[in-house]
Structure formats: structure tokens, C-alpha cells
C-alpha positions in Angstrom: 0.0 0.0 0.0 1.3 3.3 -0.7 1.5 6.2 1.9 -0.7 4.6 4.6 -1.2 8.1 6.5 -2.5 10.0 3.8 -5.0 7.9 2.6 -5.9 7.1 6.1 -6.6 10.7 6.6 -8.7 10.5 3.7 -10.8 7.4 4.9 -11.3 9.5 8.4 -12.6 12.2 6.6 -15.4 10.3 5.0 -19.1 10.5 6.2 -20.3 6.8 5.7 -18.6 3.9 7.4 -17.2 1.5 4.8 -17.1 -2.3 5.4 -14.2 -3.1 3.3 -14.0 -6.8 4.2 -17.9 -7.0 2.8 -17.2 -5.5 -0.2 -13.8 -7.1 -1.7 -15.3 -10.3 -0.2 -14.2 -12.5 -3.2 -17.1 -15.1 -3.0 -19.8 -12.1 -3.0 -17.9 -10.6 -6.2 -17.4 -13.6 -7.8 -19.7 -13.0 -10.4 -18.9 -9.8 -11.4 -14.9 -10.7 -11.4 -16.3 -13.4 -13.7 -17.9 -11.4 -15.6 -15.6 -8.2 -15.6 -12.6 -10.5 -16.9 -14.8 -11.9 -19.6 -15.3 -8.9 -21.5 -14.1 -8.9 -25.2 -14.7 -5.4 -25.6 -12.2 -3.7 -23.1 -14.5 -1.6 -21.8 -13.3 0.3 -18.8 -12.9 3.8 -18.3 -11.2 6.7 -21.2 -7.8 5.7 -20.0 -8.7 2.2 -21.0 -7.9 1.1 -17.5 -10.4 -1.9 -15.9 -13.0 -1.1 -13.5 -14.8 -3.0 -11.8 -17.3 -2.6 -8.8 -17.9 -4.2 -5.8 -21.3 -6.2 -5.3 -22.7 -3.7 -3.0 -21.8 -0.9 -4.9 -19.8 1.1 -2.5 -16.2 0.6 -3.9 -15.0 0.7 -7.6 -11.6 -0.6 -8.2 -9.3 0.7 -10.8 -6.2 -0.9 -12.8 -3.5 2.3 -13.6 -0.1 2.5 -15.3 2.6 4.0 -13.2 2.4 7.1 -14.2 -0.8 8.1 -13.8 0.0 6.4 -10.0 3.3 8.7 -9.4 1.3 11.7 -10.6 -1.4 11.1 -7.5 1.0 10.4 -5.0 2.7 14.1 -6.0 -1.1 15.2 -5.5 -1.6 13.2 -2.5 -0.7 15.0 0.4 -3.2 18.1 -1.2 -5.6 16.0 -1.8 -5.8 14.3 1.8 -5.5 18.5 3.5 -8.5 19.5 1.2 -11.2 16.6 2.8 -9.9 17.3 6.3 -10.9 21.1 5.4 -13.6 20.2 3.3 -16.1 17.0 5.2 -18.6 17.6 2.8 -16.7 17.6 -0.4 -18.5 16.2 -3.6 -15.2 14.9 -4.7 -15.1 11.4 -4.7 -12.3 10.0 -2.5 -10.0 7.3 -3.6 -9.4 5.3 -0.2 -5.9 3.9 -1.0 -3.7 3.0 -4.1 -2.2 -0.9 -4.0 0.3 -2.3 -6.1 0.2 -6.4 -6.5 3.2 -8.5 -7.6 2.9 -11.8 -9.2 6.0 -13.6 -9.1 4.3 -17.0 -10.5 3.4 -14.5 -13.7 7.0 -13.0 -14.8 7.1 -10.5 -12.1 4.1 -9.1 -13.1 3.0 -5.9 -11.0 -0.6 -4.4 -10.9 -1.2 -1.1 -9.4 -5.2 -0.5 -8.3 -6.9 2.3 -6.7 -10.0 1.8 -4.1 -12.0 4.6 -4.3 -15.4 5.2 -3.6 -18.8 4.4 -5.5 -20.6 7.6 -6.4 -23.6 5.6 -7.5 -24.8 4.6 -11.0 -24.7 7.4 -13.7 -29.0 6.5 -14.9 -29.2 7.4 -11.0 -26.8 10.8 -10.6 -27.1 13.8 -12.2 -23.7 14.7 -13.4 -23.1 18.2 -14.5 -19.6 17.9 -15.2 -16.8 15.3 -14.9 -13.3 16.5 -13.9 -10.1 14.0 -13.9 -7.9 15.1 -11.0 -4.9 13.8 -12.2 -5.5 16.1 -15.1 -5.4 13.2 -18.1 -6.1 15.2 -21.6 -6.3 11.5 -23.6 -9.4 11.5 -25.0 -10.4 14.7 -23.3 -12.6 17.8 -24.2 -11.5 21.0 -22.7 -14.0 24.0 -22.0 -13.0 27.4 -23.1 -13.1 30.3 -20.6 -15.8 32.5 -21.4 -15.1 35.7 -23.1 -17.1 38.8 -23.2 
């Protein structure tokens, strides 16, 4: 896990308890691992990255590259002070960034943020979309208005 403190400072600053063993339980995601890995059409997020949600909904999971990973860590320590000033923030909070190593698959590693669920898009109205990180692949940029 990557900088414990910070993200724990994140997780304290959240308003809804999170049962974390309930919702990476593997036998209650089964399906949806199943059915996530299955997919011929690599459809995940703009990035390309997977996604996958938990079976309660609270948690989405996220696959990134290590760059996009280094960039939030740089970001991490701002991120963390702005929900301890902030409780109420509508940004969603990524609870903690993990990197797994596979030494039975080449030395495969696999860097994955937990962050949470902000519900369902047919359910939330979304005004606008903003990508902290500040990713401009396969991004639109608005114009400042002039008069």
C-alpha cells in the first residue's frame, strides 16, 4: 500500500462507514470478477484502465499505469488536507492505491486504486466530470468564457 497516512486521513474524513471486508469479499464478487474479466470489448474507463465494482456498490476498483500512479502520489498530500478542510466535499475519494506482484506471472506488477462508488450514472445527475490527475487522452477541454 502506498503512503498509509495519507489515505488514512482520507478514509477518516469520510461521512459513511465503509465495510471493506464486505465488499472485496471474493465469494460475494465472484460474479462480477467473472464477468468483468470476460469482456471482449475492453470496456473500462477513457484511459482504457479496468473497473470493476464491488457487489454492494460502495467501492469501484481501478487498474492504472505507473504514471498516472506517481502523478497522484505528488497530488496526494493536497488531496488528503483538502477533505480534512472540506467533510462535505462532492469529490469522490480514492481510499488507498495498492500495487500487487505476481511472481508466478514474470514479475508481473498491478497497481489498483479503491476509491469510492458515487452511484450509478441512470441514478446521478452529473453536471460535469473533472479527472484530477489532469489526463487530456481523449479529453474535451472547456473554453473560458469571453465577453
Amino acid at each position: 500500500m502506498y503512503c498509509p497516512t495519507l489515505f488514512k486521513n482520507v478514509l477518516s474524513s469520510y461521512y459513511d462507514k465503509v465495510d471493506f471486508i464486505n465488499s472485496l469479499d471474493l465469494m460475494l464478487n465472484e460474479q462480477r470478477i467473472i464477468k468483468t474479466s470476460s469482456k471482449k470489448d475492453g470496456e473500462g474507463g477513457k484511459s482504457g484502465q479496468m473497473f470493476f465494482q464491488t457487489h454492494d456498490k460502495r467501492l469501484i476498483l481501478k487498474t492504472t499505469n505507473d504514471e498516472e500512479a506517481k502523478l497522484f502520489i505528488n497530488m496526494l498530500e493536497d488531496y488528503s488536507q483538502h477533505f480534512r478542510q472540506n467533510p462535505s466535499s462532492q469529490i469522490a475519494r480514492i481510499f488507498g492505491l495498492f500495487e500487487l506482484k505476481f511472481s508466478d506471472v514474470g514479475g508481473r506488477n498491478i497497481k489498483i486504486f479503491v476509491m469510492e462508488a458515487i452511484g450509478p450514472p441512470e441514478q446521478t445527475a452529473i453536471l460535469r466530470k473533472y479527472d484530477l490527475k489532469g489526463s487530456a487522452y481523449d479529453r474535451q477541454v472547456e473554453r473560458a468564457y469571453k465577453s
